[in-house]
N, C-alpha and C positions, 0 to 999 in steps of 0.2 A: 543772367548774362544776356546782354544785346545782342541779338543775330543781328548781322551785315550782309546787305550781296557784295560777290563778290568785287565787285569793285569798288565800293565802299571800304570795305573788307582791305584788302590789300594796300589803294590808298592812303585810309585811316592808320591803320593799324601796322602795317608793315613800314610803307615810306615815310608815317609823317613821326615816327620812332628815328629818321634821319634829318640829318642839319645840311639842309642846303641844297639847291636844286642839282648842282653837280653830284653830288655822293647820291641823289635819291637815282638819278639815270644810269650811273656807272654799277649801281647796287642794280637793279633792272633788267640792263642790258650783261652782268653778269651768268644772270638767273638764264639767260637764254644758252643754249648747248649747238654745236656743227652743226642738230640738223634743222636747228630755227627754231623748234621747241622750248617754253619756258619750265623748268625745273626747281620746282618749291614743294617738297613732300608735304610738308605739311599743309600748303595752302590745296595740293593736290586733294590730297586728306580730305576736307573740308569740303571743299567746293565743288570739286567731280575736275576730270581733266578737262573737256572742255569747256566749262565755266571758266576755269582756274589761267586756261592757253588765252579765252579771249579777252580776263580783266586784265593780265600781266601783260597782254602786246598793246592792248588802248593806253594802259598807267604808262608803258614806256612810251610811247607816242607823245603822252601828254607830259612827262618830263622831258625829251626833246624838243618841245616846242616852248617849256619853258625856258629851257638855256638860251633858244635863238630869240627870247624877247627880252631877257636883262641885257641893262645896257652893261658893256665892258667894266666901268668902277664898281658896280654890284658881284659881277662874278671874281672879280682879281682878288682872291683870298689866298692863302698858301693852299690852302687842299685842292683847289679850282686847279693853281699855276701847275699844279703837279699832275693832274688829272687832265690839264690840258696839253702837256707837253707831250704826256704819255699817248694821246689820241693821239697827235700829231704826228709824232714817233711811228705809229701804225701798234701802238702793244696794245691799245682800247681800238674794240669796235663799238660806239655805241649808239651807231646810228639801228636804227629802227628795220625792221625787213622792211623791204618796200618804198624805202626813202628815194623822193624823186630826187633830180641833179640837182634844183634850185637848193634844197634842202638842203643837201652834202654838201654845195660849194659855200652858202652860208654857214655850216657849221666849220667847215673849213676855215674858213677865215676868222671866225670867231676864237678856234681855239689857237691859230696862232698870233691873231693879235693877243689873248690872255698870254702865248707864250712868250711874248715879248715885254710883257711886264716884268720887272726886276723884283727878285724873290724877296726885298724888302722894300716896298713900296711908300718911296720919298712923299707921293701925294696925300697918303695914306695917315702921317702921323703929321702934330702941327706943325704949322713954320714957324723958325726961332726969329728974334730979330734979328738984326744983322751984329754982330759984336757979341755976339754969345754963344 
């Protein structure tokens, strides 16, 4: 068996078991609990608590910064639109502790322009000719 540190560990092996940058941050910022602590027994297990508190709050930082770098046609998937509406909504927190305003209000905007994509996305599949 490979030993990992932990943030190898968690990235590798936990997130990259996920499809897509939305499902890896919403999976993430799940793991986080009221009192800002991240909660993964097993990775606890493993790694010791605070190993375990400081790879899970950098991985979620670092999926956060990856949502606010695809551009819009990358993230408008169905799982994204739904993940975005629900942030929107206020039922997803998944900003990061610590997140400055630039950030939130960029991710703000991000997920409602995603929200404003139409749940079957005309750009998305080919155009037909005209007459058919």
């Amino acid at each position: 068996m490979i030993f990992l540190c932990a943030d190898d560990d968690f990235v590798v092996r936990t997130l990259g078991a996920l499809r897509g940058c939305w499902a890896r941050l919403v999976y993430t910022a799940e793991l986080r609990q009221a009192d800002g602590r991240y909660e993964h027994w097993g990775f606890i297990r493993t790694h010791g608590e605070q190993n375990s508190q400081a790879a899970i709050e950098r991985a979620h930082r670092q999926m956060f910064r990856e949502v606010l770098r695809r551009p819009i046609s990358e993230l408008a998937n169905g799982d994204a639109l739904d993940r975005a509406r629900a942030a929107l909504a206020g039922r997803l927190n998944l900003l990061p502790n610590g997140t400055r305003r630039a950030a939130r209000l960029h991710f703000t905007a991000v997920a409602f322009a995603l929200s404003q994509v139409p749940a079957s996305n005309p750009a998305a599949s080919p155009a037909q000719p005209p007459g058919q």
